[in-house]
Residue, then its C-alpha position, 0 to 999 in steps of 0.5 A: x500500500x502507498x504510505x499514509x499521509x497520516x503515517x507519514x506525519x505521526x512519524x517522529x523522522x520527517x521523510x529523509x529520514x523514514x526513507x521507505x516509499x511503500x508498505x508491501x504488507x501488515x501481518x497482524x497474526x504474525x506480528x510482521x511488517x514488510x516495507x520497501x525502500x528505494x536505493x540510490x546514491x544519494x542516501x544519508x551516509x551513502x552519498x558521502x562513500x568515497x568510492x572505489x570500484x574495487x576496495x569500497x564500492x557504493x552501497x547502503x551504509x551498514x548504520x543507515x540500516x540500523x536506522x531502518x530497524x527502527x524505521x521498520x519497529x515505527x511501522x510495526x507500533x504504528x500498524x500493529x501496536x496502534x501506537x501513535x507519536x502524536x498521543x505521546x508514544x515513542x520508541x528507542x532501541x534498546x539492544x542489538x543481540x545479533x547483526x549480520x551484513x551477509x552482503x553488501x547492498x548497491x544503489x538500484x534495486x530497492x530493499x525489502x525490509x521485513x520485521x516480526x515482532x517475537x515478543x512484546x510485553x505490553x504495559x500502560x505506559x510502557x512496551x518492550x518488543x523484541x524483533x527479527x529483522x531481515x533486508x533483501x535485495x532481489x534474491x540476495x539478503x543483506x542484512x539480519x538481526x535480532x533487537x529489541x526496542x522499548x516503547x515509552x508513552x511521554x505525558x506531556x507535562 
């Protein structure tokens, strides 16, 4: 589905930094989000690569994908959660417990990102979630991980 207006401004990073042009699905049975982001030079960090074909080719920058974890955990609390930034609610990551870059992610082709939440524990003001992430680029993955986020509901005050 094309991205909500109302998503996209309840999102707590303006569009440069949501940097996904499409939710591909919302899975609340299974806890799981897949969205896409486009790839091209001019990403954050990849823009800035001083690039050489051999030693250091351009592609996504492995801290830009972290970044997209927490991306992916917004859509996630904001679909399947039904948390909303603009009622309070935010989310911070709280521990990476495995990351793997199995390959490197060059400008073209867009990244499917998938995330499944693999257990949340619900509280009135505060909710801690732990996922599974996997990014792929056509048939090759990129990147997997396993994290965890919290996700703190701020009165304002």
């Amino acid at each position: 589905m094309a991205l909500d207006p109302t998503f996209v401004a309840d999102c707590p990073y303006g569009p440069g930094g949501l940097l996904i042009d499409e939710v591909l699905e919302v899975d609340p049975d299974a806890s799981r989000v897949v969205a896409r982001m486009p790839t091209h030079a001019e990403l954050p960090l990849t823009r800035e690569q001083r690039v050489h074909p051999v030693r250091h080719p351009r592609h996504v920058s492995g801290g830009l994908m972290v970044h997209m974890t927490g991306m992916l955990g917004f859509v996630h609390a904001y679909y399947i959660l039904g948390l909303r930034h603009a009622e309070g609610w935010i989310g911070y990551g709280g521990r990476i417990y495995r990351a793997r870059y199995l390959a490197l992610a060059p400008p073209g082709e867009p990244l499917i990102l998938e995330g499944r939440a693999t257990k949340v524990r619900r509280g009135a003001k505060k909710i801690f979630a732990k996922y599974e992430f996997l990014f792929r680029q056509g048939d090759t993955t990129v990147y997997d991980s396993e994290q965890a986020a919290i996700w703190l509901k701020v009165d304002e005050g």
